[in-house]
C-alpha positions as CSV (number, residue, x, y, z in Angstrom):
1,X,0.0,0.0,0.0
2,X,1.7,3.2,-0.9
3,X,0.6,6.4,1.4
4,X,1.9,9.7,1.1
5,X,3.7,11.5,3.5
6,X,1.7,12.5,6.6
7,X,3.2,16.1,6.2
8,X,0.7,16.0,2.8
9,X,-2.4,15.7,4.7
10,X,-1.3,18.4,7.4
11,X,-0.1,21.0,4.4
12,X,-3.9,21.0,3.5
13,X,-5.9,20.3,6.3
14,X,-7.0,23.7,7.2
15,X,-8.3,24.0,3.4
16,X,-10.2,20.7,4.6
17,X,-11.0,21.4,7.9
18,X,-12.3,24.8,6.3
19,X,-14.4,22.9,4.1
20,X,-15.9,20.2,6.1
21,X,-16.9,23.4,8.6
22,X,-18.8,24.9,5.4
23,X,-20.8,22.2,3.8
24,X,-22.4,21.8,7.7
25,X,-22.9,25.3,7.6
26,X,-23.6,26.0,4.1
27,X,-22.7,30.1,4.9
28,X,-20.1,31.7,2.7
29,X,-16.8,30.3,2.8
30,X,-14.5,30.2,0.1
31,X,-10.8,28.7,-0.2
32,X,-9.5,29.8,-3.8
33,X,-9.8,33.7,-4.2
34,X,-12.0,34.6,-7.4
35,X,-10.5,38.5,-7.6
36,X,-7.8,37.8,-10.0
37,X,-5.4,39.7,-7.9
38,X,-1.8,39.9,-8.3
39,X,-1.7,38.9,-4.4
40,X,-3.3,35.4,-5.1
41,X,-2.6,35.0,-8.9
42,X,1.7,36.6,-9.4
43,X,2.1,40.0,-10.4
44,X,2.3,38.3,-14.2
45,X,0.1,35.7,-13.8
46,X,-2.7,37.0,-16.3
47,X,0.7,37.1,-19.0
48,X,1.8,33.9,-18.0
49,X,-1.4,32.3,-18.1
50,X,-1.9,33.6,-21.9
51,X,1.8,32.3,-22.8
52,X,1.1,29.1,-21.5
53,X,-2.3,28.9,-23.3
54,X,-0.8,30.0,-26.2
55,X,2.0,27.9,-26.5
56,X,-0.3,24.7,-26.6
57,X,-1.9,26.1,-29.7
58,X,-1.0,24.4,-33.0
59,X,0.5,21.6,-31.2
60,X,0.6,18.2,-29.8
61,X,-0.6,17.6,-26.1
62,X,1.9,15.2,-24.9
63,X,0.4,12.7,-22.2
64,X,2.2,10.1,-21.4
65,X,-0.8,7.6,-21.1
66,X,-1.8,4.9,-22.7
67,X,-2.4,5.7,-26.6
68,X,-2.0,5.5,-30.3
69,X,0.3,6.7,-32.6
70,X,-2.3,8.9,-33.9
71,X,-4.1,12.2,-32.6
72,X,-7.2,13.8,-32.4
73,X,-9.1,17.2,-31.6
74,X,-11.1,19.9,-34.2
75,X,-11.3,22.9,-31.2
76,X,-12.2,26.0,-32.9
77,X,-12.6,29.3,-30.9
78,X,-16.0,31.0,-30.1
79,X,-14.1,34.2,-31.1
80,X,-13.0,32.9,-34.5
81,X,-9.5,31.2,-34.5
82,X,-8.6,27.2,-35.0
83,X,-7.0,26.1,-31.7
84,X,-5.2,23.3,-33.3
85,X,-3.7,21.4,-30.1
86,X,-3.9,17.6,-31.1
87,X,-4.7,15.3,-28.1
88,X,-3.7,11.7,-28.1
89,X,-5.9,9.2,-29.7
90,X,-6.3,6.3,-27.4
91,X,-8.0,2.9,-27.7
92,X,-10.9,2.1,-25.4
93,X,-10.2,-1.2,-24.0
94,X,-6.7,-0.2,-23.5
95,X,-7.6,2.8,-21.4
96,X,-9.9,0.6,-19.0
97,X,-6.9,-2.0,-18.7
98,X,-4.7,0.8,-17.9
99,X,-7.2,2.3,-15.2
100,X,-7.6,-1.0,-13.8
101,X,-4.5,-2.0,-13.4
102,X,-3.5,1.9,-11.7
103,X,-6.8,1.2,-9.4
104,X,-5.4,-1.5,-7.0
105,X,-2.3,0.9,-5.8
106,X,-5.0,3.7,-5.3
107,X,-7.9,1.6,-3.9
108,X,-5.4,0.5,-1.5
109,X,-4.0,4.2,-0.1
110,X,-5.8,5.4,3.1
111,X,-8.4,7.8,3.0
112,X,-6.5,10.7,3.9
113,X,-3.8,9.6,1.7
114,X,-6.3,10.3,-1.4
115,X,-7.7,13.4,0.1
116,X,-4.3,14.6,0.6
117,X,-3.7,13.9,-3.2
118,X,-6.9,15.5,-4.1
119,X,-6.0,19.0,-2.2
120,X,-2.4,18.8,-3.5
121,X,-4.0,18.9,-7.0
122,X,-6.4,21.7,-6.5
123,X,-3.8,23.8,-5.2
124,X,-1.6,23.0,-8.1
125,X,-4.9,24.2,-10.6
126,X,-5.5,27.2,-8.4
127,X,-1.6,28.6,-9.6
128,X,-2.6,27.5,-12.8
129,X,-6.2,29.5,-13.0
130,X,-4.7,32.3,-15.6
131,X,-4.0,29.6,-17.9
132,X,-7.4,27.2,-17.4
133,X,-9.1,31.0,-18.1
134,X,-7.5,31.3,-21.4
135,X,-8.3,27.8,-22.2
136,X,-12.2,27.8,-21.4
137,X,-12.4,31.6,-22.7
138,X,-11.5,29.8,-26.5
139,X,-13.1,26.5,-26.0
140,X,-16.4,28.1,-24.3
141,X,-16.8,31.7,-25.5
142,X,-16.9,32.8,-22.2
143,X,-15.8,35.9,-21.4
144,X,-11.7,36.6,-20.0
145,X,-13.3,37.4,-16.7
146,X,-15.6,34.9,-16.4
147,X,-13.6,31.9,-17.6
148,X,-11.1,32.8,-15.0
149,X,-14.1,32.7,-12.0
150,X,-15.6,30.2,-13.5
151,X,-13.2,28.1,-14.9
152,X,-10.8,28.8,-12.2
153,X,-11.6,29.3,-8.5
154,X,-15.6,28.8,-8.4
155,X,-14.8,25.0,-10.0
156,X,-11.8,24.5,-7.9
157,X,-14.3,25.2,-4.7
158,X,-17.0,23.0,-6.5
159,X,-14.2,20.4,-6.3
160,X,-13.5,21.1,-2.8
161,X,-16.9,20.7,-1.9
162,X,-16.8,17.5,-3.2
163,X,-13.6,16.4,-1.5
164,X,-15.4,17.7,1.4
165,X,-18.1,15.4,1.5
166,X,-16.6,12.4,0.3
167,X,-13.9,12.4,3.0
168,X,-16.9,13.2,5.6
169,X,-18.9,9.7,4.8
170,X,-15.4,7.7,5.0
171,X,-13.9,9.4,8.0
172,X,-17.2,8.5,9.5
173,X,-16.9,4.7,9.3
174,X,-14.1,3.1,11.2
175,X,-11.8,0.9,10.4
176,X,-11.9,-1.8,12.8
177,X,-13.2,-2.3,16.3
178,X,-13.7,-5.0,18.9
179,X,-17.3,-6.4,19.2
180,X,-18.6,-8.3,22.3
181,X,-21.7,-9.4,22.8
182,X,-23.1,-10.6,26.4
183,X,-24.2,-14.1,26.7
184,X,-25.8,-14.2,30.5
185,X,-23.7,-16.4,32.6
186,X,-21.4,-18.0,29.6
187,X,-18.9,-16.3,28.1
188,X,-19.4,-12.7,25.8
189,X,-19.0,-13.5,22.1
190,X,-15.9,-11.6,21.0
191,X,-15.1,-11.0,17.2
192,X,-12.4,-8.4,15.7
193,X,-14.3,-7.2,13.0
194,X,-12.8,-4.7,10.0
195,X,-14.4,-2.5,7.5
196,X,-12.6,-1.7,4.4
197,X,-13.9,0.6,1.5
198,X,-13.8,-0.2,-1.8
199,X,-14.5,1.8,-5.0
200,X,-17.2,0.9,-7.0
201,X,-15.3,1.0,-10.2
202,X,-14.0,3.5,-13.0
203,X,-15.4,6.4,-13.0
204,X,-16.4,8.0,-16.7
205,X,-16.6,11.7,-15.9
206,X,-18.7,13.0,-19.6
207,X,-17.7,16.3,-20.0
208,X,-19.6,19.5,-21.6
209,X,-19.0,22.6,-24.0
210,X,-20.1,25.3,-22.2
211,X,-18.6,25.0,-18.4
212,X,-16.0,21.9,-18.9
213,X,-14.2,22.4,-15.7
214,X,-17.4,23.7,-13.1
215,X,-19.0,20.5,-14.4
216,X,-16.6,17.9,-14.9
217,X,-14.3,19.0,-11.3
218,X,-17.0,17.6,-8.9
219,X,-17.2,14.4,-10.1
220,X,-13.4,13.6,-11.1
221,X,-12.5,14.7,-7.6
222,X,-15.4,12.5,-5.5
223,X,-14.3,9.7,-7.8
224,X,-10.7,9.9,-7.0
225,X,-11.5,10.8,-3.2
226,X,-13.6,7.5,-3.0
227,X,-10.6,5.4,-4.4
228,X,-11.9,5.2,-7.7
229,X,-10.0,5.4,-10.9
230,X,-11.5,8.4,-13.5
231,X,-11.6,8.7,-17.3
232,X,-12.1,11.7,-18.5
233,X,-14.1,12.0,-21.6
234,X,-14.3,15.9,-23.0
235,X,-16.4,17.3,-25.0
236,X,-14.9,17.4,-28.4
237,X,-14.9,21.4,-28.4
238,X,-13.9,21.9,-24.8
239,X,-10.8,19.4,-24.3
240,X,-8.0,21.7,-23.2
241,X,-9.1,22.9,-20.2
242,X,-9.8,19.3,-19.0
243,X,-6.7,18.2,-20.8
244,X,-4.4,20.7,-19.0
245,X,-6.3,19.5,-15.4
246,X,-5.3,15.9,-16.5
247,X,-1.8,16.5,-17.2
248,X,-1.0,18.2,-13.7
249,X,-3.6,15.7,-12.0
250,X,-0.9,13.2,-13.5
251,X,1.7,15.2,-12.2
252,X,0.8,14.7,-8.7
253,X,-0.2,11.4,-8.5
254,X,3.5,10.4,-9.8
255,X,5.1,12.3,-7.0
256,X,3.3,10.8,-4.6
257,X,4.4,7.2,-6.3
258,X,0.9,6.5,-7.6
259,X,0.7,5.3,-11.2
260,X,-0.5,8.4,-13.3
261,X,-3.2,6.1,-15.0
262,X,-5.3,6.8,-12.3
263,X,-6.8,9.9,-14.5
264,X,-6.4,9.4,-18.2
265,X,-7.9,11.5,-20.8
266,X,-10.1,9.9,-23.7
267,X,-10.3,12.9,-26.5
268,X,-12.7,12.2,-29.7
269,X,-14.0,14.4,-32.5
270,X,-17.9,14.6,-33.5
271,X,-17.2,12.2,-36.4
272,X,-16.1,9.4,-34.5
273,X,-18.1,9.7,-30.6
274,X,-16.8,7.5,-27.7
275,X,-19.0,8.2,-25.3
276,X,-21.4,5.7,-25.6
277,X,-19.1,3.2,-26.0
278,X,-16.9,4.1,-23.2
279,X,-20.7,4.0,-21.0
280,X,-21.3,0.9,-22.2
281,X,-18.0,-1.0,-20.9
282,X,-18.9,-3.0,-17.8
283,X,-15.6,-2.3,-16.3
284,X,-17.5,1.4,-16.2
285,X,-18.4,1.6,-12.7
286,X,-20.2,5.4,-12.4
287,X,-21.0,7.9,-15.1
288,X,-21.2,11.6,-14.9
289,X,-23.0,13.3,-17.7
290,X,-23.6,17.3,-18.1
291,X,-25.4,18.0,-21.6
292,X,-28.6,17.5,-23.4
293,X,-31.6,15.4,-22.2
294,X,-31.1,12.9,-25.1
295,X,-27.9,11.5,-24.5
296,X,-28.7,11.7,-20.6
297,X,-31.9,10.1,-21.1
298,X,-30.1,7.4,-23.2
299,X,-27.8,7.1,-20.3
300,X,-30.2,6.7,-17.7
301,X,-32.1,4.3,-19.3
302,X,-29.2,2.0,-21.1
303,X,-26.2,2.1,-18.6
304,X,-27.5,-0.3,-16.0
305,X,-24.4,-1.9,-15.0
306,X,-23.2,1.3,-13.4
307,X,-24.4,4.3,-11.2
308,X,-25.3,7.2,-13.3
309,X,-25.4,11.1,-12.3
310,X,-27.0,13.4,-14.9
311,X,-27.3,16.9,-15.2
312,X,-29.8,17.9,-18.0
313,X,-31.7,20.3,-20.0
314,X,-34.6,22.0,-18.6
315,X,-36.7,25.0,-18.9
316,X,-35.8,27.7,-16.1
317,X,-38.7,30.1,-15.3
318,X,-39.3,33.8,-13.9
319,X,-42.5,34.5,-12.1
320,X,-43.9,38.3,-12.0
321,X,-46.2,39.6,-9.9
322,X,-45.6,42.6,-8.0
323,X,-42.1,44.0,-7.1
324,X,-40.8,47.3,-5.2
325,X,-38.8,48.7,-7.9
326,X,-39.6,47.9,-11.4
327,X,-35.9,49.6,-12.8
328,X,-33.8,47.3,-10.0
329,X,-35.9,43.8,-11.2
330,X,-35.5,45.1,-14.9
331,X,-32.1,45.3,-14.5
332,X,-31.9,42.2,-12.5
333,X,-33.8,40.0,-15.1
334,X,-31.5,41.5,-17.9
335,X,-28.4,40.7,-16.8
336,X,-29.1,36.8,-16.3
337,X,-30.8,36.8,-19.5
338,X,-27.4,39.1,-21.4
339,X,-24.9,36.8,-19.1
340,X,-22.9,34.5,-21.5
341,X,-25.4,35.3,-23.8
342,X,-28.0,32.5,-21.9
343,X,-25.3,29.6,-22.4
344,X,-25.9,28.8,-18.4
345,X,-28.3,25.9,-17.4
346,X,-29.0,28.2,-14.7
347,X,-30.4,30.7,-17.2
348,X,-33.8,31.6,-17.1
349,X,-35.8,31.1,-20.3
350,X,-39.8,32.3,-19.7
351,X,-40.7,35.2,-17.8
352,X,-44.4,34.8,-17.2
353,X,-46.5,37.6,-16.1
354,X,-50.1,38.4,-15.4
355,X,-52.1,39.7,-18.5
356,X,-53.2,42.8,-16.9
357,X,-50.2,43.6,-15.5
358,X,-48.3,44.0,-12.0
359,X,-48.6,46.1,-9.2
360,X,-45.5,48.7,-8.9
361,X,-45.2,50.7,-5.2
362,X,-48.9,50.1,-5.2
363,X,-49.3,51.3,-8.9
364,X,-50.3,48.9,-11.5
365,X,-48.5,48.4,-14.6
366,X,-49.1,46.7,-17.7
367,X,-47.9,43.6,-19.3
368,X,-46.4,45.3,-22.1
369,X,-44.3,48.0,-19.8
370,X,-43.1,45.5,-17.6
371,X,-41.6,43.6,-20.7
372,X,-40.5,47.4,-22.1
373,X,-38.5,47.5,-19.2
374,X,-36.6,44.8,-19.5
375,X,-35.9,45.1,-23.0
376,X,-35.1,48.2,-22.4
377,X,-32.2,47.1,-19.6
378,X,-31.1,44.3,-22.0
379,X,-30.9,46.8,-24.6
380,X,-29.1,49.6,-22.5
381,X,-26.2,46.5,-20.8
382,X,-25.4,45.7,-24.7
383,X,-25.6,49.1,-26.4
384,X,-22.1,49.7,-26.2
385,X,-20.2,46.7,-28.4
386,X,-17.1,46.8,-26.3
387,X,-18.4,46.6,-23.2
388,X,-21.1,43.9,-24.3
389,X,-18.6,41.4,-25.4
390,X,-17.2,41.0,-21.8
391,X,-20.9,40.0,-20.5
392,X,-22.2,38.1,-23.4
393,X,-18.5,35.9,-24.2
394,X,-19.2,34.6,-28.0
395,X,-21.6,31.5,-28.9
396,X,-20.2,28.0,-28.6
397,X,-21.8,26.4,-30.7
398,X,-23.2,27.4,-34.3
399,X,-26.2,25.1,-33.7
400,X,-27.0,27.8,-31.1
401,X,-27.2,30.5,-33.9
402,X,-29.6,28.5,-36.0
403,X,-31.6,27.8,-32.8
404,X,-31.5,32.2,-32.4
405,X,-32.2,32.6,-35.9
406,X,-35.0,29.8,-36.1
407,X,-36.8,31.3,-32.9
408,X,-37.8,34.8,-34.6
409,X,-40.9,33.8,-36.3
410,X,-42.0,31.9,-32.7
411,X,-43.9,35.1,-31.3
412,X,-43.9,38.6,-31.0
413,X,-40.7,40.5,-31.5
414,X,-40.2,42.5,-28.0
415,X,-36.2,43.0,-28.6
416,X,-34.7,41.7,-31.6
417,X,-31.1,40.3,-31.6
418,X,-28.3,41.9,-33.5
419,X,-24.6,40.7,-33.8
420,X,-22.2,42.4,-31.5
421,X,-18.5,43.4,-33.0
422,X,-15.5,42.4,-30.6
423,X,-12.8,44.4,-31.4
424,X,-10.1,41.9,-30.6
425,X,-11.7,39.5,-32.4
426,X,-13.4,40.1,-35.7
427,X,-14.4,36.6,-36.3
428,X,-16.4,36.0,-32.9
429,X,-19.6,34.6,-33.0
430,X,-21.8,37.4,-30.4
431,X,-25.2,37.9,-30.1
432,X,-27.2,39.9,-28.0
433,X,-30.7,38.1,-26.2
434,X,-33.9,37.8,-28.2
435,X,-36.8,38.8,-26.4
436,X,-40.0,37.5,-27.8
437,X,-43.9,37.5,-26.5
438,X,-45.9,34.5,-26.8
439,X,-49.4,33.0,-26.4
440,X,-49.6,31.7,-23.2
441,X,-52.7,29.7,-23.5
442,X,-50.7,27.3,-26.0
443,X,-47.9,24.8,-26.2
444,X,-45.2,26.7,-28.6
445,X,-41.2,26.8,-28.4
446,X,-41.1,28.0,-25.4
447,X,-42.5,25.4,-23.6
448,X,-38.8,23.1,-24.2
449,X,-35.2,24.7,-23.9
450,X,-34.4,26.9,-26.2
451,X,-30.6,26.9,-25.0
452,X,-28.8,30.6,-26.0
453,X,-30.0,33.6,-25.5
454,X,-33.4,33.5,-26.3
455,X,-36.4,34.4,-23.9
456,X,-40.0,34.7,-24.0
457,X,-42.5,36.7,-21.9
458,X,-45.6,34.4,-21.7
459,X,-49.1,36.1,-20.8
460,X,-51.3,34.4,-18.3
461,X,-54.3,35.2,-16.2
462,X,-53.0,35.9,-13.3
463,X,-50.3,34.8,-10.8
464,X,-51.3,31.6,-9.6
465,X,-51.6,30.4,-13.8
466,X,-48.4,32.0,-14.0
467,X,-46.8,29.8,-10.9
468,X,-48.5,26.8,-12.2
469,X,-47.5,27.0,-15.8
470,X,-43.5,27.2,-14.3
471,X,-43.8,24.2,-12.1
472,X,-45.7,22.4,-14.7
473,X,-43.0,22.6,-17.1
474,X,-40.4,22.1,-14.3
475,X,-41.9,18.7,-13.4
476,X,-42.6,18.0,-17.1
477,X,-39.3,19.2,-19.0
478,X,-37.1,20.0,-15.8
479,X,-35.4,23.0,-14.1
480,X,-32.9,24.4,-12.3
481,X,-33.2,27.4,-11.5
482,X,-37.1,29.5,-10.8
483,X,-37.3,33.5,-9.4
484,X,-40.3,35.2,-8.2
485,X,-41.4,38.7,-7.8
486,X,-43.7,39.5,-5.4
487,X,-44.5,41.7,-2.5
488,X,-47.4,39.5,-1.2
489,X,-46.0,37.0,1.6
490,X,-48.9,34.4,0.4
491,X,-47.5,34.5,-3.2
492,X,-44.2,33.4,-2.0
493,X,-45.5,31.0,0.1
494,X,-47.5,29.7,-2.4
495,X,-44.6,29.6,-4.9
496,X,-42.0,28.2,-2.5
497,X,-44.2,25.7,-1.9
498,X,-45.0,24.6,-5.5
499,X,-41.3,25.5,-6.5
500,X,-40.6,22.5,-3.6
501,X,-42.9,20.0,-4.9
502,X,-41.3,20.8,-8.4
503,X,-37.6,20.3,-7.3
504,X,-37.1,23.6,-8.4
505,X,-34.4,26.1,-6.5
506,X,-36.3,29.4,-5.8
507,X,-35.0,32.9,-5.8
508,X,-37.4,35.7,-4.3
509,X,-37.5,39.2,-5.2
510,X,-33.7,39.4,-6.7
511,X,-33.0,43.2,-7.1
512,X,-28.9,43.8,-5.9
513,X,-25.7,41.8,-7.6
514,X,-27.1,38.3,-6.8
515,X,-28.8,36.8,-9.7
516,X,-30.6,33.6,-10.2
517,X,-28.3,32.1,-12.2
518,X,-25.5,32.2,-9.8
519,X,-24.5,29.2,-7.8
520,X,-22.2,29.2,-4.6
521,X,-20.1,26.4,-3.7
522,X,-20.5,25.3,0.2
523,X,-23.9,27.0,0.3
524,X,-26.2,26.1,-3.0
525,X,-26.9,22.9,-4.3
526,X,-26.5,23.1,-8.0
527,X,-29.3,20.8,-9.1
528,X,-32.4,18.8,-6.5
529,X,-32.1,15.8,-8.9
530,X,-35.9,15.7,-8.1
531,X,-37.6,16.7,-11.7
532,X,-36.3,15.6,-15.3
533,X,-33.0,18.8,-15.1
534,X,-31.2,15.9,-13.3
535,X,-30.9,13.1,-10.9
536,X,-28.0,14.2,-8.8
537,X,-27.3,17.3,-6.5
538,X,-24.4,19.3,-6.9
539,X,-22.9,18.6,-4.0
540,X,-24.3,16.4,-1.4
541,X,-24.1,13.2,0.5
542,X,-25.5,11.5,-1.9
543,X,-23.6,12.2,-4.8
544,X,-20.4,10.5,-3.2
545,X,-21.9,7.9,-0.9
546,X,-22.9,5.5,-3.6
547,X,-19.5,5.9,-5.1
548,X,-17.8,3.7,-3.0
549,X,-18.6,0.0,-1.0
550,X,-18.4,-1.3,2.4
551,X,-16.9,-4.7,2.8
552,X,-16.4,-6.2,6.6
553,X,-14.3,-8.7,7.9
554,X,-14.6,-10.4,11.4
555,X,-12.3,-13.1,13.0
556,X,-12.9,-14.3,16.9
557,X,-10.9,-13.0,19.2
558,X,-9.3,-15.7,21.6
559,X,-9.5,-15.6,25.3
């Protein structure tokens, strides 16, 4: 059994210790600073971060893992530039040899030993957060500053979090312990008994185009936490970010005399998907999925043979009835709709409102100017094309753009979207959010994800309708995220309740610089896994406890 040193585990156990405090307490806490300040980050870290991202470009990505002679990988950048890195191509069956055979030294290292390996790692990303921003900025579209948050400290705490609560549940089961049981006047039976964990298998950790590392870090980190091996399957437009965690995951795993194979890397290119076949490999013990409901409903329902976690599509919801300041929700509601230009599964999609309008400071105020106003805050955060490139990033996908352009004709034009110029990169795919008004008494586009940034304002007759329409299409099609404004106490009653029997994570009356599509590590949980958005939480007990096995052992102790 190979453990690292104990000086390892006491380097980071405040980090832990910080983190096991938070998840019971689910208040703010952070450990990886998200201000890209030269006092956490060097005072050349943003320059070194864009040297080191651009020095991968046009270029092989050497891992020395299993693999071919041959390469892969057809990145192109949102903002309008071929990446050309070339990952190594590998062969499926032997990647899962190689990650078994590099599971027995790992299953066998002590709990704290992996935990120790996992901080070690996070650390080693969190120098490293210049360069993972430049390399989700141009496999994403997000934005510089938002790719560095995102991409860098928020998913480094999301992997905390899950380091967190996976050493929590194994901490809590001890290793051995003397049993006696009293048998009246003859002797106690006595038995030594010893529980050991064991992983439930290699994990496959599915990755996804729009937040590869925020996704992909919670899952890779429980997996390795719990003892289990992890392949790493990108999405075909997003590998470097997870390509660079890979290589300095390896990194650390070989200093600490652990066989590197313990995380491999399995790039692919849309032509020729492993995915499915990687899922379908019985050595595949869990699957983590982020991405569309068809290939996570496919998962669910095929992958038997191992534990699946999904997080899905789903149609996020906004709720109107009355509000305090009509200018502060506006402005609110526009800047989750403008954010990444609606490329968050947090985003909300349908705004639904009361035909005949809202109350205002006790004034009421019709459908039509309530909708004016947020147009009208959409249209004032992206009037400026300089400034609206670093909130709406570029589009990831060109499917996205079809998707924008096809929804036009699906209702009334509100705000129309126009094509944004980023003056560092004339090639960039940006578009500003499409605001359009439907018919609320029928079953149109809105009523499935429309994923980009595309919203609709949907009539109804009156709040309750308007509550009941969301959690309908919660329950039905899934969701995430759901906000509500209202100065009535009943209506937000009445919505928290329904927003609780629809698995749906309510935010109330959002006017500041918190906005519903925002998710903190240690305090939110990033999907209930209670309607069809997803069957696993973001981070919980659950979503490490059935990663790993208890097996006992018990011999009788001699007089």
């Amino acid at each position: 059994m190979i453990d690292a040193p104990p000086s390892l585990f006491q380097k980071h156990k405040e980090t832990l210790d910080g983190a096991l405090r938070a998840i019971r307490e689910r208040t703010y806490w952070s450990a990886y600073p998200e201000i890209p300040s030269p006092k956490f980050y060097g005072e050349t870290g943003r320059e070194d971060g864009e040297a080191a991202f651009k020095a991968r470009l046009r270029s092989d990505f050497a891992l020395d893992q299993p693999s071919s002679d041959s390469t892969v990988g057809v990145e192109k950048s949102p903002y309008g530039f071929v990446l050309g890195v070339r990952y190594p191509k590998v062969d499926v069956a032997q990647t899962i040899a190689a990650a078994r055979a590099a599971g027995r030294g790992w299953s066998a290292a002590s709990v704290e030993t992996r935990a120790a390996v996992a901080l070690e790692i996070l650390e080693r990303l969190n120098r490293r957060s210049w360069e993972l921003a430049f390399s989700v900025m141009h496999t994403t579209g997000q934005g510089l500053m938002m790719a560095f948050q995102a991409g860098g400290p928020h998913a480094q705490d999301r992997a905390l979090e899950a380091v967190a609560y996976a050493y929590a549940e194994m901490s809590s089961i001890p290793r051995e312990t003397d049993w006696e049981k009293p048998q009246g006047k003859n002797p106690p039976i006595r038995l030594h008994k010893r529980f050991r964990i064991v992983p439930r298998g290699i994990g496959l950790v599915i990755g996804c185009s729009t937040f590869p590392t925020w996704n992909a870090y919670p899952a890779i980190f429980a997996d390795l936490v719990t003892g289990n091996t992890v392949i790493v399957k990108p999405h075909p437009h997003a590998i470097l970010p997870l390509a660079v965690t890979i290589e300095i995951t390896r990194d650390v795993l070989r200093e600490n005399g652990f066989d590197p194979n313990v995380i491999q890397l399995v790039a692919d290119e849309p032509s020729a998907p492993l995915a499915k076949e990687l899922a379908s490999n019985p050595a595949i013990g869990i699957v983590d999925f982020t991405g569309g409901s068809e290939f996570g409903d496919w998962l669910e329902n095929n992958v038997k043979h191992a534990l699946v976690y999904t997080e899905k599509s789903g149609v996020n919801s906004i709720v109107i009835d009355s509000t305090s300041d009509l200018s502060a929700m506006a402005k609110n509601i526009a800047f989750s709709l403008t954010l990444y230009s609606g490329q968050m599964c947090t985003t909300p999609q349908n705004i639904f409102i009361p035909s005949d309008g809202i109350t205002v400071a006790g004034e009421r105020v019709s459908l039509d100017a309530v909708a004016g106003a947020i147009s009208e805050a959409v249209g004032a955060l992206t009037a400026a094309d300089d400034k609206a490139v670093e909130l709406l990033g570029a589009i990831a996908s060109e499917v996205t753009v079809t998707r924008l352009d096809g929804a036009a004709g699906a209702g009334e034009v509100v705000l129309a979207s126009r094509k944004v110029s980023d003056p560092r990169f004339p090639d960039a795919r940006v578009r500003t959010p499409l605001i359009l008004k439907v018919d609320g008494k029928t079953r149109g586009l809105h009523e499935r994800e429309q994923f980009g940034p595309i919203a609709f304002i949907v009539p109804t007759a009156n709040t309750p309708a308007s509550i009941a329409q969301a959690m309908r299409l919660a329950k039905e099609r899934g969701a995430i995220t759901g906000a509500i404004y209202s100065t009535d106490r009943n209506v937000l009653d009445a919505a928290l309740d329904a927003a609780a029997d629809a698995g749906v994570a309510l935010s109330c009356n959002l006017l500041g610089n918190i906005y519903v599509n925002q998710s903190s590590a240690f305090s939110d949980y990033h999907v209930s896994g209670a309607n069809p958005a997803g069957n696993a939480a973001l981070t919980d007990a659950q979503f490490v406890a059935g990663r790993f096995r208890i097996v006992q052992s018990r011999v009788p102790i001699a007089e």
